[in-house]
C-alpha positions as a Python dict, from the first residue, in 0.01 Angstrom:
ca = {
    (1, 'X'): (0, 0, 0),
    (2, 'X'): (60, -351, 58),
    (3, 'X'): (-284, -576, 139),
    (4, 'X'): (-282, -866, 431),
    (5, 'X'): (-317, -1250, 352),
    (6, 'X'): (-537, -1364, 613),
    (7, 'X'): (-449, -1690, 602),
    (8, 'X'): (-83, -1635, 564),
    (9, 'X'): (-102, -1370, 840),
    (10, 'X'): (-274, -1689, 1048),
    (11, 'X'): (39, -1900, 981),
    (12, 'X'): (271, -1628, 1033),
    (13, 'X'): (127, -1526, 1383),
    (14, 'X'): (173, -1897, 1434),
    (15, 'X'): (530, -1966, 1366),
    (16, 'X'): (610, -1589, 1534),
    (17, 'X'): (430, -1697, 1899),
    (18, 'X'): (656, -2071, 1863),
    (19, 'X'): (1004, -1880, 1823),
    (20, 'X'): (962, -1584, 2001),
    (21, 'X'): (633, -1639, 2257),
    (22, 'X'): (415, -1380, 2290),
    (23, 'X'): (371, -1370, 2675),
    (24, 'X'): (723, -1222, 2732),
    (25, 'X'): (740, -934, 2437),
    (26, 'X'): (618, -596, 2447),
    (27, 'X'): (427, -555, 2067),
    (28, 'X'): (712, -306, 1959),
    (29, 'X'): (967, -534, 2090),
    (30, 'X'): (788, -768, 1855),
    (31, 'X'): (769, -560, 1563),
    (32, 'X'): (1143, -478, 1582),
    (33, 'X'): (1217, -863, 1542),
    (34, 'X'): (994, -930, 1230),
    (35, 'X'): (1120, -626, 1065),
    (36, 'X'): (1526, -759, 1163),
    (37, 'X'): (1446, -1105, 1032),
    (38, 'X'): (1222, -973, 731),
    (39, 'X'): (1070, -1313, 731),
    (40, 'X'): (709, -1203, 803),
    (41, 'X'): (535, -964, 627),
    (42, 'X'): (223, -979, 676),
    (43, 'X'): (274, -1010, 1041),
    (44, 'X'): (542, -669, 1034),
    (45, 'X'): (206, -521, 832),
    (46, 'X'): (-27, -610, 1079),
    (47, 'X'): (200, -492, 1362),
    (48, 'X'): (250, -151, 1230),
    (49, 'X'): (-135, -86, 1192),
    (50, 'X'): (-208, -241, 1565),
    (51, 'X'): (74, 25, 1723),
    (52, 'X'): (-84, 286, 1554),
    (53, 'X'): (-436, 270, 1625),
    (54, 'X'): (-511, 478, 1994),
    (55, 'X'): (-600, 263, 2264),
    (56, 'X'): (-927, 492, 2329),
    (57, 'X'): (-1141, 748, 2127),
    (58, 'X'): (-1119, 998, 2312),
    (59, 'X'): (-771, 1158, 2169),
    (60, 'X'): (-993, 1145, 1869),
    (61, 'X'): (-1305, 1309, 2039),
    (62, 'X'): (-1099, 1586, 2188),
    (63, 'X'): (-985, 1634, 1819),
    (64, 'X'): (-1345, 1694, 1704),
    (65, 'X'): (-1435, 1907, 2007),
    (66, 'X'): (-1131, 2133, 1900),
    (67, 'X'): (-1258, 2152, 1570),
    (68, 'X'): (-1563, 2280, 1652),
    (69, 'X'): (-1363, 2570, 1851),
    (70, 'X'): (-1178, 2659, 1564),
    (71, 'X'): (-1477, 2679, 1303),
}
């Protein structure tokens, strides 16, 4: 597994909101374009961990309160 420069990350998020402004792009719409121009990687890294991560904990807590169910 690959580890994130912050301060390259800092630069990179940088030079990505300049070309492609951030206000306009969905985050996957974003993370297709860094992995097309394969310019950014710490950035594409970055991405892929932020559209991963649930939005709320409670997908998670329902997981636990299954798991109690099935012990």
């Amino acid at each position: 597994m690959l580890d994130l420069d912050g301060l390259d990350l800092f630069s990179e998020s940088n030079i990505l909101k300049d070309i492609i402004g951030f206000e306009n792009d969905k985050p996957i719409d974003i993370l297709n374009y860094i992995k097309r121009i394969n310019l950014f990687p710490n950035a594409y890294i970055a991405y892929r961990i932020m559209l991963t991560i649930s939005g709320s904990v409670a997908s998670t807590e329902r997981s636990f309160s299954k798991l109690k169910l099935i012990k």
